[in-house]
C-alpha angles and dihedrals in degrees: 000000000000117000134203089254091051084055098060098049088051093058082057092056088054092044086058095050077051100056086042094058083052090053092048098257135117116288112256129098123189128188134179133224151189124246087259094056096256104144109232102178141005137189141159137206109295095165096122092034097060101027079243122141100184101047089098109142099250092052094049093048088042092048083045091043090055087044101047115022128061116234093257088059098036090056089057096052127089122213113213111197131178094231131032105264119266116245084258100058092030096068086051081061107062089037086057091059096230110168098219147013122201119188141185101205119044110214091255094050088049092043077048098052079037129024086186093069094064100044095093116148119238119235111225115240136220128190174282104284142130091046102154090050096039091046092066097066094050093047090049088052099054112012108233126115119249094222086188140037090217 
C-alpha cells in the first residue's frame, strides 16, 4: 500500500527524471531511502552520458546498496523510482537485497506514453551444454557436489 510519505518521495524520484531530461539524459530518476524517510542515496538515468547501457538508477543504487549497506539495512530500505524498473535492474534488485520498490509508471503506462520504449529485440539462446566441464567451476567454488545436469 502506498502512503502519503511514499508519495512524496516518489515525487522526488520524478523530480530527479526531470532534472535528467534538463541535463540531456533519459528521463528516470530513482532514490533510496531508509525506513524513516531519510534519503540515503539518489541517481538518475546517465546511459547516453556515459555511453553506458547499463547506468540506469536503479542499477547504480542497487549496485550502492550491495557496496554500502549490509543486508540487514538494505532489507529495510525502499527504493522509489519514476519508472517501474527495467528486468535488468530489476534482477540487481533483488541481488542487492533491497526490501521494497515503489514506482510511479508501471512498464505498460510508460510502452503506452512511448511505444519506443517496448520495442526491445530478443537475443537467441543455446544451451545447456558442456555440463561436465562448467560444473567444475561452480563445485570448486562452492564445494558441494551437482548430483544432476538438469
Amino acid at each position: 500500500m502506498i502512503t502519503p510519505a511514499d508519495e512524496a518521495l516518489l515525487r522526488r524520484a520524478v523530480a530527479l527524471a526531470a532534472r535528467a531530461v534538463d541535463l540531456g539524459d533519459a528521463p528516470y530518476g530513482s532514490l533510496l531511502a531508509a525506513p524513516d524517510g531519510t534519503v540515503l542515496a539518489e541517481a538518475h538515468n546517465t546511459v547516453r552520458r556515459d555511453d553506458d547501457i547499463t547506468a540506469h538508477p536503479e542499477l547504480k543504487l542497487a549496485r550502492w546498496a550491495a557496496r554500502e549497506l549490509d543486508a540487514e539495512a538494505a532489507a529495510r530500505t525502499t527504493m522509489y523510482t519514476s519508472c517501474q524498473p527495467c528486468g535488468m535492474c530489476a534482477g540487481a534488485l533483488v541481488r542487492s537485497g533491497l526490501g521494497r520498490v515503489v514506482f510511479a509508471l508501471s512498464t505498460a503506462q510508460l510502452v503506452a506514453l512511448n511505444p519506443a520504449s517496448g520495442a526491445w529485440p530478443t537475443v537467441a539462446e543455446d544451451g545447456p551444454a558442456l555440463f561436465a566441464e562448467a560444473r567444475v567451476p561452480i563445485e570448486t567454488h562452492y564445494g558441494g557436489q551437482a548430483v544432476s545436469s538438469a
